[in-house]
Z-matrix of the N, CA and C atoms (Angstrom, degrees):
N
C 1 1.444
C 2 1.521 1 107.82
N 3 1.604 2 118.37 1 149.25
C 4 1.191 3 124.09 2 -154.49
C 5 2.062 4 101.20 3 -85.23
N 6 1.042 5 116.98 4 173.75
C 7 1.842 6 111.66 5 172.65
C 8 1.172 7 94.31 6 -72.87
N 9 1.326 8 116.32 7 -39.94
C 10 2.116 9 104.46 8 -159.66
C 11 1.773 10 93.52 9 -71.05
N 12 1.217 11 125.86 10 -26.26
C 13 1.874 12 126.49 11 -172.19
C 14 1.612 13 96.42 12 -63.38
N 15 1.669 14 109.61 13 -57.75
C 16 1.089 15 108.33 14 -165.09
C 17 1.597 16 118.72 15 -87.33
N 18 1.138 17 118.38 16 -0.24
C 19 1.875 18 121.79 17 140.17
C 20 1.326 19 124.19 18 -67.30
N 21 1.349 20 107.13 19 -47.74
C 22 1.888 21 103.19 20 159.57
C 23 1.124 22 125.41 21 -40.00
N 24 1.735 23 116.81 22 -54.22
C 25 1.413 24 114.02 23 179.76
C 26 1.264 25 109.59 24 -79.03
N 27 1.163 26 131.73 25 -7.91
C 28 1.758 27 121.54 26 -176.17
C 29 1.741 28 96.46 27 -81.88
N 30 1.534 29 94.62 28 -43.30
C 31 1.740 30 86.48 29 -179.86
C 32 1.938 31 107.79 30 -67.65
N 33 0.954 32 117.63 31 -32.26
C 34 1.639 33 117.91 32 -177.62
C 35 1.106 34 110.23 33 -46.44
N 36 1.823 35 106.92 34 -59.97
C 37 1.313 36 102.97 35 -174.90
C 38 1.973 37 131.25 36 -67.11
N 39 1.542 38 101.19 37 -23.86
C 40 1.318 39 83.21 38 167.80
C 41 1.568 40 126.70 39 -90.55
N 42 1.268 41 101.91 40 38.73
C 43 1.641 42 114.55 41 166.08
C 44 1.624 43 99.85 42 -94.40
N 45 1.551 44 98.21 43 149.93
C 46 1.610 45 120.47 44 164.92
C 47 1.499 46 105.86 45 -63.81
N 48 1.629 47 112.44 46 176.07
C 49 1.588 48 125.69 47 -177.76
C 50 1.790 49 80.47 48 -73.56
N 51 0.890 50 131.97 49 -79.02
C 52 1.286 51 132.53 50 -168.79
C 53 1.052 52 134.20 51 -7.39
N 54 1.844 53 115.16 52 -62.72
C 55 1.324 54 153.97 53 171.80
C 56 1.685 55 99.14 54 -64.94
N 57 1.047 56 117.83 55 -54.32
C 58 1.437 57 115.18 56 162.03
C 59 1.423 58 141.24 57 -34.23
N 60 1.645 59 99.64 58 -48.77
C 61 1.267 60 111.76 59 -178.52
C 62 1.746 61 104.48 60 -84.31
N 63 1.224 62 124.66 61 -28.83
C 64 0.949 63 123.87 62 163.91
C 65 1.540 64 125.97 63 -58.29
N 66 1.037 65 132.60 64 -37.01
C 67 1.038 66 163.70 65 -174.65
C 68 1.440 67 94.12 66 -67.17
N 69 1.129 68 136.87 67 -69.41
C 70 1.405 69 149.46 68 -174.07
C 71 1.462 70 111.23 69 -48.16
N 72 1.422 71 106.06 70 -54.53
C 73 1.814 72 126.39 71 168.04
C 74 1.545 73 110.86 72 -58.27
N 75 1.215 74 124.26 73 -49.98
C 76 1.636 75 126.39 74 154.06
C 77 1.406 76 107.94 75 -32.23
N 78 1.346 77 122.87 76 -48.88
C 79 1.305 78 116.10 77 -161.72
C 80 1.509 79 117.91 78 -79.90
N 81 1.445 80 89.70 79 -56.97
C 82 1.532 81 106.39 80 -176.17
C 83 1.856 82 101.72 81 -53.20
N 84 1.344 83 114.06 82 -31.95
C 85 1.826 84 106.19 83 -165.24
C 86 1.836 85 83.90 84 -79.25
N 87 1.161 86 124.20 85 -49.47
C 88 1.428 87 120.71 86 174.54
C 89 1.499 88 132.79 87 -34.61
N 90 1.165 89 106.38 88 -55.77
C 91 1.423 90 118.02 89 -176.21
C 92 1.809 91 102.35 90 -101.44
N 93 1.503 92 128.15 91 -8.97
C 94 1.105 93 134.07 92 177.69
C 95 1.369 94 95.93 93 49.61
N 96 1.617 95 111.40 94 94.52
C 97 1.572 96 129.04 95 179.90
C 98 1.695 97 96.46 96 -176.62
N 99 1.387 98 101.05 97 129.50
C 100 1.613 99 125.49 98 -177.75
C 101 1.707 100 102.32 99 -97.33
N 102 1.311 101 123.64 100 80.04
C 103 1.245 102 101.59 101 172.62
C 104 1.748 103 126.00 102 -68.43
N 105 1.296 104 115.18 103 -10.55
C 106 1.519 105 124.96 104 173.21
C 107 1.384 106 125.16 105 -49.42
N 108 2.053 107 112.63 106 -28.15
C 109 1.109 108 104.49 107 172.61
C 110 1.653 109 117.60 108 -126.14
N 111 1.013 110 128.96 109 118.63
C 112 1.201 111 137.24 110 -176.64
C 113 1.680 112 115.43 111 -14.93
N 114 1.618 113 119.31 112 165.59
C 115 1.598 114 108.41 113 -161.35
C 116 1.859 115 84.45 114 -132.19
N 117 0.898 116 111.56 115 121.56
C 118 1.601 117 114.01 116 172.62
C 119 2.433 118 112.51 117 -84.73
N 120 1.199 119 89.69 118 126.28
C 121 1.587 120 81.97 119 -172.28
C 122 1.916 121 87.57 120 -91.10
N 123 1.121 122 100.78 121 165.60
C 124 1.574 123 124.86 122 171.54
C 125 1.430 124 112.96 123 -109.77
N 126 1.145 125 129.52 124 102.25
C 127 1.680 126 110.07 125 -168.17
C 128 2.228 127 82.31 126 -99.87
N 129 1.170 128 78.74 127 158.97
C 130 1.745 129 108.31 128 177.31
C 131 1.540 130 117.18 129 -77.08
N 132 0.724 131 151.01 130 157.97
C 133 1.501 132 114.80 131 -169.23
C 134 1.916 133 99.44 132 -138.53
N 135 1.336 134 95.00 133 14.69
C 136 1.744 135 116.37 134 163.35
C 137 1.693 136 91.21 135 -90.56
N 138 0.988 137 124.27 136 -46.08
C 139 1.007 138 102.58 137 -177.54
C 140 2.260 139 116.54 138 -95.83
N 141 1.042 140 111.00 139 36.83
C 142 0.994 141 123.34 140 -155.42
C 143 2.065 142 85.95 141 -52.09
N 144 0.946 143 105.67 142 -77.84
C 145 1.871 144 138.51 143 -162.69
C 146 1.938 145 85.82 144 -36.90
N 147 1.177 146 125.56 145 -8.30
C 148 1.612 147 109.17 146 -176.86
C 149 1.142 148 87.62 147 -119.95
N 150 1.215 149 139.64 148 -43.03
C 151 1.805 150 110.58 149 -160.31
C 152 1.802 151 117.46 150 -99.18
N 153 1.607 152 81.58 151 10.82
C 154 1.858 153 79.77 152 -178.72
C 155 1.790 154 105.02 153 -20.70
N 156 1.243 155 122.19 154 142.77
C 157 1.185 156 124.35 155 157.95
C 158 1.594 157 138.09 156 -54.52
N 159 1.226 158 108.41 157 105.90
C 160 1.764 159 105.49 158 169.78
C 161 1.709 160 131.71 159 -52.51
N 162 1.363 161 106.06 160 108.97
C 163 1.058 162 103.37 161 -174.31
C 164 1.996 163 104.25 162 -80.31
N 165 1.238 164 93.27 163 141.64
C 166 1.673 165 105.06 164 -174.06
C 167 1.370 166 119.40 165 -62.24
N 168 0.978 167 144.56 166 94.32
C 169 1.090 168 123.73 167 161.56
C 170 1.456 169 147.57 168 -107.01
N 171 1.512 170 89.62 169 28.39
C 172 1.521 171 97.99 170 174.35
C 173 1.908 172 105.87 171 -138.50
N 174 0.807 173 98.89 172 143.47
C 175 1.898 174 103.87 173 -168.14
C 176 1.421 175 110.39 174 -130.76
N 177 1.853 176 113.32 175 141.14
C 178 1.226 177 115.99 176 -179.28
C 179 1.823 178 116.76 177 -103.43
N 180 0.818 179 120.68 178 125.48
C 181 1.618 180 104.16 179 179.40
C 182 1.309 181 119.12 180 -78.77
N 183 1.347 182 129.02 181 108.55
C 184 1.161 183 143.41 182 -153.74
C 185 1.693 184 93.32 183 -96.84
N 186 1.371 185 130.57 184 151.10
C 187 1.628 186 134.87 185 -179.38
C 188 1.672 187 92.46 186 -151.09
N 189 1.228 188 79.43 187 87.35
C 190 2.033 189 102.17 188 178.06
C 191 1.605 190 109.95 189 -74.27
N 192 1.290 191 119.36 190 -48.86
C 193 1.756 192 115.08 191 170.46
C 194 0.987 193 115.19 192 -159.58
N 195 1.597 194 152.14 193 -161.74
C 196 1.167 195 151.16 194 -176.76
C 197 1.616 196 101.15 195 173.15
N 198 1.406 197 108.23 196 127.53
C 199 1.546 198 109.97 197 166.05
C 200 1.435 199 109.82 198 -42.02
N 201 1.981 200 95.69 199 152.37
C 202 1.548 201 113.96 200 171.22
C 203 1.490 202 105.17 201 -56.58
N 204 1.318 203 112.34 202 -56.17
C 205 1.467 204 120.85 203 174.06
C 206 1.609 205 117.88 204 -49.00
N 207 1.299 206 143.39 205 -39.92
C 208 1.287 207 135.34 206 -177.79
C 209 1.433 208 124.77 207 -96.95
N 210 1.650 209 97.51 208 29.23
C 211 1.783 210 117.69 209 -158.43
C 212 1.766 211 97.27 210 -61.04
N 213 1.487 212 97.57 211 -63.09
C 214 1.873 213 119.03 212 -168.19
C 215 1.556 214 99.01 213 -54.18
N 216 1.477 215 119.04 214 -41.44
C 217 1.223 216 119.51 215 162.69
C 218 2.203 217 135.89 216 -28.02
N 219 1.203 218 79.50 217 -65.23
C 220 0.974 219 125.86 218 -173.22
C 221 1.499 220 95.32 219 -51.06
N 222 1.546 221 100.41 220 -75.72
C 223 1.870 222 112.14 221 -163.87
C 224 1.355 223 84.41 222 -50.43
N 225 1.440 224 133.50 223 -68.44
C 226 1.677 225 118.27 224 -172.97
C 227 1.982 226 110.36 225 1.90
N 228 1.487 227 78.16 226 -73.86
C 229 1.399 228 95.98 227 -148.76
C 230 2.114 229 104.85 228 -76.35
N 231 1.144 230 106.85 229 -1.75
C 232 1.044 231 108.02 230 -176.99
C 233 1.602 232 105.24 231 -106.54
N 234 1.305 233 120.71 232 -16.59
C 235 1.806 234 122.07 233 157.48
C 236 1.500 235 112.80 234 -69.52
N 237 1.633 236 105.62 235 -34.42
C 238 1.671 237 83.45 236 -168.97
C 239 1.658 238 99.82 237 -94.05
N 240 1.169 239 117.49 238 -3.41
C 241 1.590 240 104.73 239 166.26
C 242 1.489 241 132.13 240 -82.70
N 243 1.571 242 94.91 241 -31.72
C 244 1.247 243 109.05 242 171.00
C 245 1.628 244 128.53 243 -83.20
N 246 1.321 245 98.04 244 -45.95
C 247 1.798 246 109.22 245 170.62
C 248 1.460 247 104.92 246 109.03
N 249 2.024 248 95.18 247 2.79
C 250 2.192 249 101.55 248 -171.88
C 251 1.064 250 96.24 249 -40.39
N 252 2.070 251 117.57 250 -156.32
C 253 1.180 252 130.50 251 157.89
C 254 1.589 253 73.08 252 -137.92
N 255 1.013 254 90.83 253 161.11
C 256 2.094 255 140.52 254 -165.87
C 257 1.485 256 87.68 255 -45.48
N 258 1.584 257 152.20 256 -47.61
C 259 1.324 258 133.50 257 -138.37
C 260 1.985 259 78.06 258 -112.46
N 261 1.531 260 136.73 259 -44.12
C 262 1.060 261 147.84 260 -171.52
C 263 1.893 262 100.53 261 -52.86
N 264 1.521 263 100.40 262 -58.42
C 265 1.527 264 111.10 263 -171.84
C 266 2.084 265 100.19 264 -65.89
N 267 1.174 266 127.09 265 -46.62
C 268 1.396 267 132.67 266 155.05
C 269 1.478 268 112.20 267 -38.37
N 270 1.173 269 132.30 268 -34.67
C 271 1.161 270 100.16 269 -171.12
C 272 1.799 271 103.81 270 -112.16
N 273 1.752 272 108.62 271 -17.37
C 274 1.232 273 123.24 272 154.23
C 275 2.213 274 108.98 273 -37.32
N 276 1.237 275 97.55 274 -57.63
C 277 1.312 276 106.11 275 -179.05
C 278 1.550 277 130.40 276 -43.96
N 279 1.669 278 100.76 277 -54.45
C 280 1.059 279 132.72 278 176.09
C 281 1.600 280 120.06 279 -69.54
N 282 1.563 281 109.13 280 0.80
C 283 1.486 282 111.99 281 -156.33
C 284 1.699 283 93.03 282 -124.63
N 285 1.421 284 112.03 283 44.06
C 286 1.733 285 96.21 284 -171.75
C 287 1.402 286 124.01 285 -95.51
N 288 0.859 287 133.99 286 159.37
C 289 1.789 288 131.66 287 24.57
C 290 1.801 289 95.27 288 -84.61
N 291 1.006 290 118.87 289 159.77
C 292 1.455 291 145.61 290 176.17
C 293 1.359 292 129.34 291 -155.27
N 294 1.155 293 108.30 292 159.78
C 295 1.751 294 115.13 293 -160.79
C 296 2.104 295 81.84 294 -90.91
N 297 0.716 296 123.42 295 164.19
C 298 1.760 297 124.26 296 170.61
C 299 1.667 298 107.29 297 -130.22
N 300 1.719 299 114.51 298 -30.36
C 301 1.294 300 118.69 299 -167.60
C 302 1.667 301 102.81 300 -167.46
N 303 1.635 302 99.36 301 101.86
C 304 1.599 303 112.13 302 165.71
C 305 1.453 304 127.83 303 -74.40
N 306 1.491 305 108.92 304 143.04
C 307 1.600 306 92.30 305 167.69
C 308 1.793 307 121.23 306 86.75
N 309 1.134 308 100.77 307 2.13
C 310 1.739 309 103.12 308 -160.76
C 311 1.332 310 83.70 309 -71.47
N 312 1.742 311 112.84 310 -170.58
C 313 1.419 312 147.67 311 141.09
C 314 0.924 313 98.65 312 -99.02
N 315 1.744 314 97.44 313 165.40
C 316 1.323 315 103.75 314 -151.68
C 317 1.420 316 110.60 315 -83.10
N 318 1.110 317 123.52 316 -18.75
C 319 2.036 318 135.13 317 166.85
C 320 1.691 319 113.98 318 -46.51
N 321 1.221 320 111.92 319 -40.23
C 322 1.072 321 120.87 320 -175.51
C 323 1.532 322 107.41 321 -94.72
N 324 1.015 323 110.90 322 -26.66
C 325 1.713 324 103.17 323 174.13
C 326 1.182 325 109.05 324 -78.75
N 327 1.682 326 118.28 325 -30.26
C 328 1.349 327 95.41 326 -176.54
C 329 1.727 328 110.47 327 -78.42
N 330 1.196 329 126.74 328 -25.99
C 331 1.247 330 125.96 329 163.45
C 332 1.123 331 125.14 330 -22.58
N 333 1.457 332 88.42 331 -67.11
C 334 1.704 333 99.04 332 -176.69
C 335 1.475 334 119.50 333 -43.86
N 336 1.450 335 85.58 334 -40.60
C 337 1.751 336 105.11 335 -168.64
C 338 1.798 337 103.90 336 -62.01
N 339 0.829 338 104.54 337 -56.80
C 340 1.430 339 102.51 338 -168.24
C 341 1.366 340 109.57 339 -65.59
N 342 1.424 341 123.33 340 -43.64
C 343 1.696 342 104.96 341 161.50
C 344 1.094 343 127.36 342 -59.63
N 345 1.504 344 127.21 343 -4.06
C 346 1.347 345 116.94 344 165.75
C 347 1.489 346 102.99 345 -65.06
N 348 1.669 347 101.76 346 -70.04
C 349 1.381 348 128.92 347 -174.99
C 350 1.526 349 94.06 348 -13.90
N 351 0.836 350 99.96 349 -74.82
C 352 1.990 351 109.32 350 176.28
C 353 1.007 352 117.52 351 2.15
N 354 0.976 353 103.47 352 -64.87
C 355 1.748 354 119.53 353 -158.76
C 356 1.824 355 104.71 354 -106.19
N 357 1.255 356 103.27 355 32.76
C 358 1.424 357 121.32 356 179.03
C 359 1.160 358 140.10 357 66.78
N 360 1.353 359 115.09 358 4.09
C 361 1.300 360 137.41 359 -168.47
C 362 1.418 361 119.65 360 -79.25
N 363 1.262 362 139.89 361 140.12
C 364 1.342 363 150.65 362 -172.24
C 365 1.759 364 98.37 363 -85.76
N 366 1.209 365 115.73 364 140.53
C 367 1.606 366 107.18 365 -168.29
C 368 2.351 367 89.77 366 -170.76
N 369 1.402 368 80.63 367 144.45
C 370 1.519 369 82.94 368 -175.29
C 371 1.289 370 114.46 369 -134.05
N 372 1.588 371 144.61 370 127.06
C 373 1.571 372 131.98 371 151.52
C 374 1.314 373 117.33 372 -47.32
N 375 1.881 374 114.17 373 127.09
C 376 1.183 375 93.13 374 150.99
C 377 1.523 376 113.21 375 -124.31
């Protein structure tokens, strides 16, 4: 990833959920792109033999929001996945959407996923 990518995200992340979501709406009216609804590809079917589809096999655990109420919850489960400490996983928390776990298979992502889920939290594969 380029320095100017990874100054973007340093500035991203110390934005609120708020500033975020706003941020997103900036973009999408900017570049005129709806990420809310899915994008269907058309493959060619001359070219069938190159684009066979890639099946995924590696997944990120995405932690999109979590109630005010299931916050303390939450850090639980976000120290023992991560290995933070308590003020790191707090501000990890406070800094969303976030990746929580790169690179998995898909067994383990869904794991992950569902102990978030747990503790009420909105959380996505990508």
């Amino acid at each position: 990833m380029s320095v100017e990518n990874l100054e973007i995200l340093k500035q991203i992340k110390s934005l609120n959920v708020n500033e975020i979501g706003q941020l997103v709406k900036q973009i999408e009216a900017t570049f005129n792109v709806d990420i809310s609804t899915p994008k269907f590809l058309q493959i060619d079917k001359r070219d069938e033999d190159e684009t066979q589809p890639q099946i995924q096999t590696e997944f990120d655990v995405l932690l999109v929001s979590v109630p005010a109420e299931k916050k303390i919850a939450l850090l639980k489960v976000i120290r023992t996945v991560t290995g933070l400490g308590l003020k790191e996983a707090k501000d990890f928390v406070e800094s969303l959407p976030q990746v929580v776990q790169a690179g998995l298979n898909q067994e383990a992502a869904v794991i992950i996923k569902q102990q978030l889920e747990e503790t009420g939290a909105v959380v996505s594969l990508t």
